[in-house]
C-alpha positions as CSV (number, residue, x, y, z in Angstrom):
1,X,60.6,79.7,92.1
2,X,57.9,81.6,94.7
3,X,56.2,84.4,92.5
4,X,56.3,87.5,94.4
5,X,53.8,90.5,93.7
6,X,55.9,93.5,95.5
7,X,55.0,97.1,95.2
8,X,57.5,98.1,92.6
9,X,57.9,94.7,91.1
10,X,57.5,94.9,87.0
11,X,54.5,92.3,87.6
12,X,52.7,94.8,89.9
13,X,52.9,97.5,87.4
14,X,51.8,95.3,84.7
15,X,49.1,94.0,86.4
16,X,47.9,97.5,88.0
17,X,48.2,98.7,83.9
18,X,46.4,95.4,82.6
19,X,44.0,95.8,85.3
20,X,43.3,99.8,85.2
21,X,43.4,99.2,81.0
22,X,40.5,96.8,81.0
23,X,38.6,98.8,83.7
24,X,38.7,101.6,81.6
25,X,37.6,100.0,78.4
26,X,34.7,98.1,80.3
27,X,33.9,100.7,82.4
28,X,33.4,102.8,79.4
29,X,31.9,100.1,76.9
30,X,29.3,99.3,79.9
31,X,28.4,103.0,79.8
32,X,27.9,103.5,76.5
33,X,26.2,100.7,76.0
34,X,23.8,101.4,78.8
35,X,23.3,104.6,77.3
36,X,23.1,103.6,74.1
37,X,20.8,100.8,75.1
38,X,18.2,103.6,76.8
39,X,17.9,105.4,73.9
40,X,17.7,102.2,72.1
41,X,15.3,100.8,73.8
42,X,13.1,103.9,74.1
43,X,13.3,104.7,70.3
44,X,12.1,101.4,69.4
45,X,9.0,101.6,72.0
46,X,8.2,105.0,70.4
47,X,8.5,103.5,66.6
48,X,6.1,100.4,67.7
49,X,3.9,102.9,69.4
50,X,4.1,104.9,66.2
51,X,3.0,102.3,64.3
52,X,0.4,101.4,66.4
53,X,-1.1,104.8,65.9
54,X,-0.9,104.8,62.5
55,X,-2.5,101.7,62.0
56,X,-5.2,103.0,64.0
57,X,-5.6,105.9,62.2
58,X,-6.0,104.8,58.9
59,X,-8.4,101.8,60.4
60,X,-10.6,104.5,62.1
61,X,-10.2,107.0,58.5
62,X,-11.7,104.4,56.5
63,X,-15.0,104.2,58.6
64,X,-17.6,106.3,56.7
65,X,-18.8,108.1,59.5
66,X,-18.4,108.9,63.2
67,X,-20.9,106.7,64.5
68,X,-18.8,104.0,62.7
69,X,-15.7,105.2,64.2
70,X,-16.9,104.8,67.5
71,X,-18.3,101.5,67.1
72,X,-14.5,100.5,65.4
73,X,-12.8,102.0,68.6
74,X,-14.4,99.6,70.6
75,X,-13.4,96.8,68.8
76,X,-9.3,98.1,68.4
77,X,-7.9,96.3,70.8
78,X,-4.8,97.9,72.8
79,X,-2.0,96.5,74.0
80,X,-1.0,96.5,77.9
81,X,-0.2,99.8,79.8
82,X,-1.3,101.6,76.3
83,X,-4.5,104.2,76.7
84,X,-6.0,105.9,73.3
85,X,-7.4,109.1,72.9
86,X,-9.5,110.3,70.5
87,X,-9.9,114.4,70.1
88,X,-10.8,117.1,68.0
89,X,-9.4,119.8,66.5
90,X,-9.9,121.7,69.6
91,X,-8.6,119.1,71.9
92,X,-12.1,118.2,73.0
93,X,-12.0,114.3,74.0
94,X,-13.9,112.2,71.5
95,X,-13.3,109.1,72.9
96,X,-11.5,107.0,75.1
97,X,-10.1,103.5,75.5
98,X,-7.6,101.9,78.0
99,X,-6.5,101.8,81.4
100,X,-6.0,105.1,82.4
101,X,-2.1,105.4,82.3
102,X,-1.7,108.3,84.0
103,X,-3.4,107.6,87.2
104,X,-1.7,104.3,87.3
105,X,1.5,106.5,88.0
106,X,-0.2,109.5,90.0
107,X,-0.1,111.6,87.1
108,X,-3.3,114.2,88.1
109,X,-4.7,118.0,86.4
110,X,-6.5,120.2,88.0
111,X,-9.4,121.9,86.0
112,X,-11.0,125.0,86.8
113,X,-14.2,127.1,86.4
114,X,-15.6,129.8,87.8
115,X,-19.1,130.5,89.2
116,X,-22.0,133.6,89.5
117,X,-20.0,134.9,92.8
118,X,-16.8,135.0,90.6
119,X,-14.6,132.6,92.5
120,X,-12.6,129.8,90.8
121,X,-13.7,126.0,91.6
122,X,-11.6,123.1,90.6
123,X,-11.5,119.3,89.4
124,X,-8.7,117.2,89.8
125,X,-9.0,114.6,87.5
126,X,-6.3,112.0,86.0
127,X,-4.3,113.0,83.0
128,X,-5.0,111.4,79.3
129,X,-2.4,111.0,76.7
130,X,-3.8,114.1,74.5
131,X,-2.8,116.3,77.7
132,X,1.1,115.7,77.2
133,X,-0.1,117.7,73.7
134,X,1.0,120.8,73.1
135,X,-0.5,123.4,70.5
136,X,2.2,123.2,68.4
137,X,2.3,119.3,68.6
138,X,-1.5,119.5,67.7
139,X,-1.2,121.7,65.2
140,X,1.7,119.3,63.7
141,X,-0.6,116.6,63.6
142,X,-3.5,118.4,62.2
143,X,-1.4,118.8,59.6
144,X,-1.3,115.6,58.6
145,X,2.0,114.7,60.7
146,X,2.2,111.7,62.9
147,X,4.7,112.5,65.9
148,X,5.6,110.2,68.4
149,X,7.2,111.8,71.8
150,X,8.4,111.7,75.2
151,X,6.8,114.7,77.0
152,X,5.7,115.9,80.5
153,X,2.3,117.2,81.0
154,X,1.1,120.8,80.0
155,X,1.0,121.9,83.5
156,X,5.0,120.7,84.0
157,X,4.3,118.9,86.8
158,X,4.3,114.5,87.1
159,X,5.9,111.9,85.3
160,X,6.9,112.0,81.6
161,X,4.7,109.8,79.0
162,X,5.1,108.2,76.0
163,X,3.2,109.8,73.6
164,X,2.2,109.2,69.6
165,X,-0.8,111.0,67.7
166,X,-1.6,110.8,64.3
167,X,-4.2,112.4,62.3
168,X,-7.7,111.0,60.9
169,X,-9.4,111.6,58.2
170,X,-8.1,113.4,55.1
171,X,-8.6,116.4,55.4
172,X,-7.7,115.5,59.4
173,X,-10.9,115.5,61.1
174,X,-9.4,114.4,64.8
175,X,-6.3,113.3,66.0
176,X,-6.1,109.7,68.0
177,X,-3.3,109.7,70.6
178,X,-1.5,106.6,72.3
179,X,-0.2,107.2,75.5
180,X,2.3,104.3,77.8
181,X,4.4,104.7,80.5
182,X,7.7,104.5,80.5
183,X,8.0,103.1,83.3
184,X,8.2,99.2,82.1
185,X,10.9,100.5,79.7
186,X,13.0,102.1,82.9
187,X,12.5,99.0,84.8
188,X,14.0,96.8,81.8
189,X,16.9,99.7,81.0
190,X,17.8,99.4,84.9
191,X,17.4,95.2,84.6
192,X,19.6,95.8,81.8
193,X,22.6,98.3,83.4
194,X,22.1,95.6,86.8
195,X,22.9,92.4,84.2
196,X,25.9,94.7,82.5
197,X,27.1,95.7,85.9
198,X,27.2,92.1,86.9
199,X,28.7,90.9,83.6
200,X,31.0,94.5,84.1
201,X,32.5,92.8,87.3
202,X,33.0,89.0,86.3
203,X,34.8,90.1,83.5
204,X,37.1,92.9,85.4
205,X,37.6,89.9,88.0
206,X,38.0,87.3,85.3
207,X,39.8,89.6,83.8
208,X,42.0,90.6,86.4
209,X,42.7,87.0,87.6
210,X,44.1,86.5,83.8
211,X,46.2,89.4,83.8
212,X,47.9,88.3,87.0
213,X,48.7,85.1,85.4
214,X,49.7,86.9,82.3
215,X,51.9,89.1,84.3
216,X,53.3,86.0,86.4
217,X,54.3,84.4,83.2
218,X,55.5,86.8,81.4
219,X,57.9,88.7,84.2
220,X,58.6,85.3,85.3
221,X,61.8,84.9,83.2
222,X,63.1,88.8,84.0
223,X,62.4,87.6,88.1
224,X,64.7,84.8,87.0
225,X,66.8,86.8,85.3
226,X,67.0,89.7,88.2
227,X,67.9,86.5,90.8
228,X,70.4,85.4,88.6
229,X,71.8,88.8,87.8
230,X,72.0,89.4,91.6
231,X,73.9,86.1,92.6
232,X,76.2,87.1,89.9
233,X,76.6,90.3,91.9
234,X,77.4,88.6,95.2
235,X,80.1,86.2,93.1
236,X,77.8,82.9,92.7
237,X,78.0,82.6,89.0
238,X,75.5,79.7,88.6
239,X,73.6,79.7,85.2
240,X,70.4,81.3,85.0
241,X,67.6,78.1,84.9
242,X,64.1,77.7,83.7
243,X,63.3,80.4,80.8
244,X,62.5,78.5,77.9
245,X,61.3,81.1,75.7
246,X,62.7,81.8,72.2
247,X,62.1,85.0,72.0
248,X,64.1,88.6,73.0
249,X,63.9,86.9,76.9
250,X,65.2,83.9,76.2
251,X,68.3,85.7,74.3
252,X,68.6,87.9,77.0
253,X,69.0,84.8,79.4
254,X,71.2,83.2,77.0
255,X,73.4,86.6,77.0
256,X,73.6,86.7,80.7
257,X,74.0,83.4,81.1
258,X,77.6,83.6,78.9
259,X,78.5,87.1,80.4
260,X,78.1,84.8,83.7
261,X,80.5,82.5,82.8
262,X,82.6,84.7,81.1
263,X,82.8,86.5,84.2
264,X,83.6,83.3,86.2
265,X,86.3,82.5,84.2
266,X,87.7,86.0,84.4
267,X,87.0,85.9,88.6
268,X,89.0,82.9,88.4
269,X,92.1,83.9,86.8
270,X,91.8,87.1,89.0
271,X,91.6,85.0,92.1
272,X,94.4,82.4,90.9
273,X,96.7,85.8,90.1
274,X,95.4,87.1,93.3
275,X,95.8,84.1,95.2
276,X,99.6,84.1,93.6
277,X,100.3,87.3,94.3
278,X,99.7,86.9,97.6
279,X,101.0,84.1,98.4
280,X,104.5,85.5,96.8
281,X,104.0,88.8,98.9
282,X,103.4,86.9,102.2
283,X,105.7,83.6,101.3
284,X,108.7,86.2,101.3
285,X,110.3,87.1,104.3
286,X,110.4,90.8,103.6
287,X,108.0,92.8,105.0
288,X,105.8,94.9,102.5
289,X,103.8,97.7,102.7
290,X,101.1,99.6,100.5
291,X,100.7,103.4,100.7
292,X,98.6,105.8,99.3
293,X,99.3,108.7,98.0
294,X,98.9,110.5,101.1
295,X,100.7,107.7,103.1
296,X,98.0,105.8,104.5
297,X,98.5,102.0,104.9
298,X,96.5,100.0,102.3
299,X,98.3,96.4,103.0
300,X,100.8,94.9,104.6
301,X,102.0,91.3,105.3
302,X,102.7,89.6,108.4
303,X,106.5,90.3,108.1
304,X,106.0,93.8,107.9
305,X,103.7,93.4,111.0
306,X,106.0,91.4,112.9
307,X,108.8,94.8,112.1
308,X,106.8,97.1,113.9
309,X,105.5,94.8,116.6
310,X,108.9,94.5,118.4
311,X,108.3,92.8,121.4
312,X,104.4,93.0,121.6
313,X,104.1,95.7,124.1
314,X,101.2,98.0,123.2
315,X,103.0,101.2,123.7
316,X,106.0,100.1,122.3
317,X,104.2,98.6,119.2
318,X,102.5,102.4,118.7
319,X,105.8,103.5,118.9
320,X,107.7,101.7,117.0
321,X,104.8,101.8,114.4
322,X,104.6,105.3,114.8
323,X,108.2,106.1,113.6
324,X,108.5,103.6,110.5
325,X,105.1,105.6,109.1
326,X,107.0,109.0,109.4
327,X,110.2,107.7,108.0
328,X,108.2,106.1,104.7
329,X,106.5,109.2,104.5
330,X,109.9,111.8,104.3
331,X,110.8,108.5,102.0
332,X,108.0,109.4,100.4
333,X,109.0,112.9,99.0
334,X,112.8,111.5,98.3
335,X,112.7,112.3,94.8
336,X,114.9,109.6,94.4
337,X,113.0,106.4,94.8
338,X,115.5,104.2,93.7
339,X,117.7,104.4,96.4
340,X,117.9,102.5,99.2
341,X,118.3,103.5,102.5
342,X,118.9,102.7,106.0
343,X,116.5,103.0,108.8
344,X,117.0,102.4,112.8
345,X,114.3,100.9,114.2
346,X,114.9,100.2,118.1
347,X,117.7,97.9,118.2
348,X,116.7,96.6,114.2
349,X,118.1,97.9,111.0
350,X,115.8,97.9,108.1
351,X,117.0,98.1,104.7
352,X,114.4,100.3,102.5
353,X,113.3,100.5,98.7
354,X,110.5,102.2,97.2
355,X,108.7,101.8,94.2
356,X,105.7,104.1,92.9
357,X,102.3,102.6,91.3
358,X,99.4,104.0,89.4
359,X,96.3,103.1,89.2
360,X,93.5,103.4,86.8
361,X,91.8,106.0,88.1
362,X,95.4,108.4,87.9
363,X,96.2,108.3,91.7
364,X,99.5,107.5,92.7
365,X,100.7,105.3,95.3
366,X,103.9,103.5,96.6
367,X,105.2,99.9,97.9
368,X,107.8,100.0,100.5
369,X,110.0,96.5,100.9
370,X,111.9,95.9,104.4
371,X,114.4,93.9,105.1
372,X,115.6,93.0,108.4
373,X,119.4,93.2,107.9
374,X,120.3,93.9,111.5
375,X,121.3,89.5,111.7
376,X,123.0,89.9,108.6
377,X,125.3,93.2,109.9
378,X,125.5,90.8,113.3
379,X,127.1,87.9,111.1
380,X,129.0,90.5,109.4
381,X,130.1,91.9,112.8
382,X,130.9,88.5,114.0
383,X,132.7,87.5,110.7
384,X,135.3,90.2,111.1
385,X,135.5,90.0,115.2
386,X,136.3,86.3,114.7
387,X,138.9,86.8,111.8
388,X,140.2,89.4,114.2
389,X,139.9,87.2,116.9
390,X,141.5,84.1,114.9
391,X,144.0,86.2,113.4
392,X,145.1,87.5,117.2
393,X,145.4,83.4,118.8
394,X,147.2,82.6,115.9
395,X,149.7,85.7,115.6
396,X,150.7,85.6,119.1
397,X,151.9,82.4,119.9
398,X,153.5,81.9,116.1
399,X,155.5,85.4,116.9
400,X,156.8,83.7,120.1
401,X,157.5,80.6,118.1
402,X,159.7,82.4,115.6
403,X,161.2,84.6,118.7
404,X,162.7,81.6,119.9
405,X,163.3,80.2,117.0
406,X,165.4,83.2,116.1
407,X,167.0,83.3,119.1
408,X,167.8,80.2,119.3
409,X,169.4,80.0,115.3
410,X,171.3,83.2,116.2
411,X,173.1,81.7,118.9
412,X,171.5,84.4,121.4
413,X,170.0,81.8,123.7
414,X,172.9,79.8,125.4
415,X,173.0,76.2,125.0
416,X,172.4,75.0,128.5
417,X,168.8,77.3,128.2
418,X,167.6,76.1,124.6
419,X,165.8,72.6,125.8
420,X,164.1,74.9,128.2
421,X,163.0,77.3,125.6
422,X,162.2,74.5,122.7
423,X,160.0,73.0,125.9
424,X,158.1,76.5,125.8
425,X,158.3,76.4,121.7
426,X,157.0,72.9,121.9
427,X,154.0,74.1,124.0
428,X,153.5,76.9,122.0
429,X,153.1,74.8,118.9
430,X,150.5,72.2,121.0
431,X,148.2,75.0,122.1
432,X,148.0,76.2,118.1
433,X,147.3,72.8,117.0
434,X,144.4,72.5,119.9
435,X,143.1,76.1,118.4
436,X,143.4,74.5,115.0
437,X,141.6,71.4,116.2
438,X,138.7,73.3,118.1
439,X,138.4,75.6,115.1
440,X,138.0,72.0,113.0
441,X,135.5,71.4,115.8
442,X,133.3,74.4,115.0
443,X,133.1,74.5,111.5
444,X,132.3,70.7,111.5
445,X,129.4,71.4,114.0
446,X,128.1,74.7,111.6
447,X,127.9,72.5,109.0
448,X,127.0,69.2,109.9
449,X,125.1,68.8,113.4
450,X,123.8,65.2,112.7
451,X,125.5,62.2,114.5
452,X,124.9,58.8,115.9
453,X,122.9,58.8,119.2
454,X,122.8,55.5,121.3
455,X,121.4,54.8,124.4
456,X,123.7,55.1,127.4
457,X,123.6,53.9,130.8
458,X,123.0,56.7,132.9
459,X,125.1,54.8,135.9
460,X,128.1,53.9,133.7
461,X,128.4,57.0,132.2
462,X,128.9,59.0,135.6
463,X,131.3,56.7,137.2
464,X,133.3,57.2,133.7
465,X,133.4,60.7,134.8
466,X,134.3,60.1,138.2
467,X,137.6,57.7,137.0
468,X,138.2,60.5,134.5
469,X,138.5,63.4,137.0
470,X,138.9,62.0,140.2
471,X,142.7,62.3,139.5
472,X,142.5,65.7,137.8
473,X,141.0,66.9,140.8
474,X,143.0,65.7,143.6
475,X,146.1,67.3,141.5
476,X,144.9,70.7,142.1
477,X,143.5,69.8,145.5
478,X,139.8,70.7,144.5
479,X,136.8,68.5,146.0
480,X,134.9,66.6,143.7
481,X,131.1,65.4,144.6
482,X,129.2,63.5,141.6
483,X,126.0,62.2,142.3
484,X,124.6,58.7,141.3
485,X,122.0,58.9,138.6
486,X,120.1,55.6,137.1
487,X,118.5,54.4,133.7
488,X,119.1,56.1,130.4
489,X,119.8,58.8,128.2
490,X,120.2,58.6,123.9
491,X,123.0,60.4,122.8
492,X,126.4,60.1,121.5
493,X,128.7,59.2,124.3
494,X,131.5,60.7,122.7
495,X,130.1,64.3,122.6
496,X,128.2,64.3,125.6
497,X,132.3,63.4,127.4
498,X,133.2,66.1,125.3
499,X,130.5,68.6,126.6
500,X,131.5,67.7,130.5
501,X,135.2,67.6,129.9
502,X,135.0,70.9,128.6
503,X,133.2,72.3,131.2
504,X,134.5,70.5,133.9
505,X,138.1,71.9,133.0
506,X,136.1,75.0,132.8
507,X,135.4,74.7,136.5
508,X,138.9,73.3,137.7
509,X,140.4,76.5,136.2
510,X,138.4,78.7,138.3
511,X,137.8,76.6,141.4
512,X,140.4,77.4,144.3
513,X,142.2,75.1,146.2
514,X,140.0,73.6,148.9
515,X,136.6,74.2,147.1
516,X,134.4,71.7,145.7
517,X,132.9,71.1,142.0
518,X,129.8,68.9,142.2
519,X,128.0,67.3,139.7
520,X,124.4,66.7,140.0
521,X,121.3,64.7,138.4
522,X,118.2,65.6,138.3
523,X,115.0,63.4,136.5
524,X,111.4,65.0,134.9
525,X,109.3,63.0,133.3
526,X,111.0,63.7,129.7
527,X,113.8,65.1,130.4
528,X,117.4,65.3,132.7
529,X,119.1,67.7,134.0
530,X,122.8,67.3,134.6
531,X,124.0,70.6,136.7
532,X,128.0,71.7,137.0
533,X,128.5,73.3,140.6
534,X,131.9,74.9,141.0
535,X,132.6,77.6,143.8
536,X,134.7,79.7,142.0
537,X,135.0,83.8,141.4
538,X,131.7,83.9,139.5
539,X,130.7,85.2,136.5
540,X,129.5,89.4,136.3
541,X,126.1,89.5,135.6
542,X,126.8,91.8,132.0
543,X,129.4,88.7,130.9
544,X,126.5,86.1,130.8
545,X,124.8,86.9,127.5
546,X,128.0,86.4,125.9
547,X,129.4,83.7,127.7
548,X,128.6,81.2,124.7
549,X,129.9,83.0,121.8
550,X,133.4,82.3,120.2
551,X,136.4,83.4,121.7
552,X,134.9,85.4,124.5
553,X,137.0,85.7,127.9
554,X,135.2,87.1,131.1
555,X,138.7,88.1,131.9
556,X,140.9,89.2,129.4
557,X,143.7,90.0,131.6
558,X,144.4,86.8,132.6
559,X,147.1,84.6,130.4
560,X,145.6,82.3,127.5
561,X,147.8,79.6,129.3
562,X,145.7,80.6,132.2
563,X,142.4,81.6,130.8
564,X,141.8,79.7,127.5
565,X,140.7,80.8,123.8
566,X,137.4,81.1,124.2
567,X,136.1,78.3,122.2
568,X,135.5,75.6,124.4
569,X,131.6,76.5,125.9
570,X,131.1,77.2,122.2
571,X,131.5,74.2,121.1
572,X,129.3,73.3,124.6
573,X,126.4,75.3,123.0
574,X,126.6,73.4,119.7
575,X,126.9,70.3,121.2
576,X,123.8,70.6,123.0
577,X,121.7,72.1,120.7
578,X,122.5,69.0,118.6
579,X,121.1,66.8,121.0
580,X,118.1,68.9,121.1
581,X,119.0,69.8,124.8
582,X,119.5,73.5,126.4
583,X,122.1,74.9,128.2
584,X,122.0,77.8,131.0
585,X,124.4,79.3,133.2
586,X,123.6,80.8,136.5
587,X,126.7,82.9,138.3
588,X,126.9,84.9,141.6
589,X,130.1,86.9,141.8
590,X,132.2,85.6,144.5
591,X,130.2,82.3,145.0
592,X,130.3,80.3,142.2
593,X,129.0,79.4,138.9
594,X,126.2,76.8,137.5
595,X,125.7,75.3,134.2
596,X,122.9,73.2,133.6
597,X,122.7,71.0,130.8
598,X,119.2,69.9,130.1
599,X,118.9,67.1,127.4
600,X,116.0,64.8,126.5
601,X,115.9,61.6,127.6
């Protein structure tokens, strides 16, 4: 993993406190050690100078006299940078021996006299050791004290000197001072604070290079951690790798590492339910939608889309949208929810229920379920009209049937007219059994469209139509033009005769003497087109969308002898459709009508 140092990273702040703590604590143990060190260091060059003194004093206090004193303080021998003094008890210089100290640092006094005129003259010579001295440091000494100081001269002006006197004699007879510079001892205090500066900054860097790699290591499982903890967040719930300690870290890892998987497990079974929520929501073919309490749309599936949709128009899908939102939202305040109600929708009717839900957090909201049920009121619609329908073919000619039945067993009908009337009977009974038969034909096609399709000579199959209504034709005096077609089609040959002898009758009964039905061919790459021309009284253009449905008549005046039952371009439609084939009707009133049968080939 790529150890990052940001500004408000936890290894920042431990490194800047690491770091800040040791320069604190070496900062301040430099200083005090410096300090500590100077004082040292000038203490112990006092107490040697001290001794020094003393030594000297008793060696020149056991010399009988003065002249043997002197001749001893040529033979003491000093060590470097160190000058003795030797004066009375009125600070009168006895003797002296060593470099003079004083000038070797520009340490000078001025002494002054005056002459007969009364005007002051003056000597500037270098300063001794007994003129750092004051009278009260004499008179310490005198007493038989030995001091050793660090003083400035008498005048307060030059460098400081370190200074020790001790008395000689006893009773003290003089006073022999050692004077040194302390400017040796500076020079090795400043080598000293220079060598604990540098040590001071290789161990802050040292220092600082080990708490960075103590702060890498140790926030190195909580960065681990924080990555982990944040894939969790965005769903990837892979286990947190590479801490290794035992300690509170390593059971924090551990912890996240099963609240991880726990949480997996949990996402799963939320996105299974989820997953089968939805896809029982969008797999039915209701439409549902999701309110809010204040009836805005949370969800909705693609049925309930498709509802308000219509016909894909903008406007008309704002619209339509429009007024389903203000009818759920008066449903809405319907206290009672559990009814269902009834909603126009353009030409749809929607069937309505709505539930309430609750969620944690105490608001309310609702789930609407539509149902289209504007097919199912159609069938309903068409259920009754065809019972109606049904019941009508079949009541009208059984009525006639018993009339003349009747009639005929009450002796009302004379004998000579009864074959007449049995002939109309007889005709009567036919046209219910070819209603009976057709109604056979339609329920067999609602409930079982599947039949053997063969391949069939296009060639073969036309001149079979000519033979079959050449006759038919020149009965009613009607032309009849088919056009030669070649190759072939797969279907079955008995329900593609039944598709043209329907309509072909269909034409005849329409067609006028002298005008002309025509059958024509036309190939596509896939598919054929077989067109029925006739020139007949046409079809109104509001008749054509229900030209296919069951027992429909254009004109309902004329006679069912005349006109039919309705049926037959019904069972047209289903025909077709079974073949996987179309069927379209074009009319013009007054000129003529066209069906066109398109069926693959």
């Amino acid at each position: 993993m790529k150890f990052e140092l940001r500004p408000r990273s936890i290894s920042m702040k431990l490194w800047a406190a690491i770091t800040t703590f040791i320069l604190v604590v070496l900062g301040g143990l430099g200083v005090t050690i410096t300090l500590l060190f100077g004082d040292f260091y000038f203490q112990q060059t006092l107490d040697t100078l001290g001794d020094e003194v003393k030594e000297i004093s008793h060696y020149l206090g056991d010399q009988p006299n003065w002249s043997q004193r002197l001749f001893a303080i040529d033979e003491i021998r000093l060590s470097s940078d160190t000058q003795m003094v030797v004066i009375d008890r009125y600070s009168e210089i006895i003797a002296i021996k060593g470099e003079n100290v004083g000038a070797s640092f520009g340490t000078n006094d001025r002494i002054g006299w005056g002459d007969a005129s009364g005007e002051m003259s003056w000597l500037i010579r270098s300063l001794y050791p007994s003129d750092f001295l004051t009278q009260s440091d004499i008179a310490e000494v005198l007493g038989g004290k030995v001091i050793t100081i660090k003083a400035i001269p008498r005048n307060q002006t030059g460098q400081a000197m370190l200074i020790a006197a001790a008395p000689i004699g006893d009773p003290s007879e003089a006073i022999v001072v050692l004077g040194t510079s302390p400017a040796p001892v500076q020079a090795s205090i400043d080598a000293f604070r220079r060598m604990t500066l540098y040590v001071s900054l290789g161990a802050v860097v040292l220092a600082t290079l080990v708490s960075l790699i103590f702060a890498r290591q140790f926030t190195r499982p909580l960065a681990l951690m924080q990555k982990g903890a944040s894939q969790m967040a965005n769903g990837d719930f892979q286990p947190i790798t590479g801490v290794r300690s035992r300690d509170e870290l390593g059971e924090l890892a551990n912890a996240l590492n099963s609240m991880g998987e726990s949480l997996k497990n949990h996402m799963t079974w939320l996105s299974e339910e989820r997953n089968l929520l939805l896809g029982i929501v969008e797999g039915i073919s209701d439409g549902v939608i999701m309110l809010d309490d204040e009836g805005g749309i949370l969800y909705c599936n693609e049925p309930a889309k498709a509802i308000w949709q219509g016909a894909g128009q903008e406007e008309e899908l704002s619209t339509r949208k429009g007024q389903l939102m203000v009818f759920l939202r008066e449903f809405m305040g319907n206290s009672d929810l559990d009814q269902k109600m009834h909603f126009n929708l353009g030409t749809q009717v929607l069937q309505v229920a709505m539930a309430t839900t609750q969620s944690e957090d105490g608001k309310q909201g609702y789930v609407a379920v539509l149902r289209d049920i504007t097919a199912s009121l159609r069938a309903e619609k068409e259920r009754r009209d065809f019972m109606a329908s049904v019941t009508h073919e079949l009541r009208t000619p059984l009525h006639l049937i018993q009339g003349y039945l009747e009639a005929i067993q009450d002796e009302v009908i004379p004998k000579e007219e009864q074959s007449e009337h049995i002939d109309l009977v007889l005709e009567e009974a036919k046209r219910l059994a070819k209603l009976v038969m057709e109604l056979q034909e339609l329920d067999r096609f609602d409930n079982w469209r599947n039949f053997d399709k063969k391949e069939i000579d296009l060639a073969s199959f036309l001149q079979e139509l000519r033979y079959r209504f050449q006759g038919r034709s020149d009965d009613l005096g009607i032309h009849l033009e088919i056009e030669t077609g070649s190759g072939v089609i797969f279907a079955n040959r008995d329900r593609l005769l039944q598709v043209f002898i329907n309509l072909m009758e269909n034409a005849f009964r329409h067609t006028p003497v002298g005008k002309c039905v025509r059958i024509k061919i036309k190939e596509c790459a896939e598919r054929i087109q077989f067109s029925v021309e006739d020139e007949g009284e046409g079809i109104p253009d509001s008749a054509l969308p229900h030209i296919f449905e069951r027992f429909y008549r254009v004109d309902k005046s004329r006679s069912r002898k005349e006109g039919g039952m309705g049926l037959g371009l019904s069972i047209v439609a289903l025909i077709v459709e079974a073949h996987d084939g179309e069927i379209r009707v074009e009319s013009e009133v007054g000129k003529g009508t066209t069906f066109k049968v398109i069926l693959p080939k």
